[in-house]
N, C-alpha and C positions, 0 to 999 in steps of 0.2 A: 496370515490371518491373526486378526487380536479378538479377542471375544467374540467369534462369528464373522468379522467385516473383515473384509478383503481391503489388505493397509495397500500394498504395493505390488507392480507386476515386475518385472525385470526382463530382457532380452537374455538367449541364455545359446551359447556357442559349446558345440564338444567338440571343437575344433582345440586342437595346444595351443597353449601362449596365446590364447585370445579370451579380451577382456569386455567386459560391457560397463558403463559406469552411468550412471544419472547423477550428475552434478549437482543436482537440489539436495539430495540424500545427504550430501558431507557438506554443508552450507553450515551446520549448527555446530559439525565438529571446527571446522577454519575459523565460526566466530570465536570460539574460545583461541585459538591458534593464530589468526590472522597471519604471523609471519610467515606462514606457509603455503598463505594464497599461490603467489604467485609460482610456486613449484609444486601446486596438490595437483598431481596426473587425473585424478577424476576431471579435472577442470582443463585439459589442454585442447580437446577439439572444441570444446562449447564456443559456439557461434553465436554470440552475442550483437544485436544491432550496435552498432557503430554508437548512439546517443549513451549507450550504457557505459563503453569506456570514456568519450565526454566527461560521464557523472562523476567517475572516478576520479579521474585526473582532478576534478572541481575542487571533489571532498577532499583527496588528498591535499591541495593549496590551501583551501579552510580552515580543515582538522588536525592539518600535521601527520602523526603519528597514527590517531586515531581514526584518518580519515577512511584507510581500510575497512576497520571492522565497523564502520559506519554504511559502508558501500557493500558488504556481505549482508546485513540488515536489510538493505533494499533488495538483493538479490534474495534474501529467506523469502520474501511478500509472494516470491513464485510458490513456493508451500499453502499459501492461502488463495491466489490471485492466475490468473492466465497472462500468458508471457504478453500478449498482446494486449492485453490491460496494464500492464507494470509498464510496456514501453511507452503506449502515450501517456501515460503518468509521469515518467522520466522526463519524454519530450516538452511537458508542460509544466515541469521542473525548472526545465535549460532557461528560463526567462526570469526565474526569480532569484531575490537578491540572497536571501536563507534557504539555501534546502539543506534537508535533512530525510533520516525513512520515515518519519514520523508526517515528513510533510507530503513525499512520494502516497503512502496509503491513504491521505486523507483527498490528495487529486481521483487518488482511485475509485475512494468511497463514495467521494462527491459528483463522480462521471456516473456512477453507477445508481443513484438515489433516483428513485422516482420524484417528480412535483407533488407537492400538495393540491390536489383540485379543491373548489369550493363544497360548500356544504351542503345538498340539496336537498330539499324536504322532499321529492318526489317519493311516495311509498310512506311517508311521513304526516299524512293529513292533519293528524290531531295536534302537532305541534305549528300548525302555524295559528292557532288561537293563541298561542303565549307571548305575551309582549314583555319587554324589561323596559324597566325604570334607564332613563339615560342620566348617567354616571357623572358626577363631578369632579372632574381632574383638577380643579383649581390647588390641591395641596402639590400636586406635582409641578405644577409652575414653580412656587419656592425652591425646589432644588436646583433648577434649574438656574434660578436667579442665584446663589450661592454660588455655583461652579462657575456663573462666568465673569 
């Protein structure tokens, strides 16, 4: 509990030498760490879809060095994001030529946006007496003639 709210639950064994881990939890510690991704035991049963190691291997060719703690970045987004959202995110990743988590959360945020509907005066009566002046765009032709 932090100020009243209820942060986290955990699975909890009193059985010996039995351990519970959630993987997301040590995500911020391994970004500082990265070299010990691949040997952090919180992280050894996590079952990851198959497109996630993909991503890896990607970033790694990419980033080099840094491709890990680029590819724990993506894996934090599970702290904000549901696993089944980060995956088709990932998998809508695997087609493009830059990715990055920066571009992983914004497939996310973009799957997830509502459309803009039109505008409709219903409930609105008094505003369809207002008319507007139509606007002359002729200065915006000049830039356009400049750029090309």
């Amino acid at each position: 509990m932090a100020q009243g709210h209820l942060v986290a639950t955990h699975a909890r064994s009193w059985d010996k030498a039995q351990t519970f881990y959630e993987p997301v939890h040590y995500l911020a510690l391994l970004e500082r760490k990265p070299g010990a991704f691949d040997a952090a035991r919180p992280l050894e049963d996590w079952q990851l879809p198959a497109c996630f190691w993909s991503l890896r291997r990607r970033l790694e060719v990419d980033m080099g060095p840094t491709g890990v703690k680029e590819y724990i970045k993506v894996l934090r987004l599970l702290e904000r994001y549901s696993m089944r959202d980060l995956r088709i995110a990932v998998e809508r990743a695997a087609v493009m030529l830059s990715v990055n988590a920066d571009v992983v959360e914004l497939l996310i945020r973009s799957r997830n946006e509502t459309p803009v509907e039109l505008f409709s005066l219903d409930g609105h009566a008094h505003l369809r007496s207002v008319s507007l002046e139509a606007l002359d765009l002729s200065a915006y032709a000049t830039l356009t003639a400049v750029n090309s």
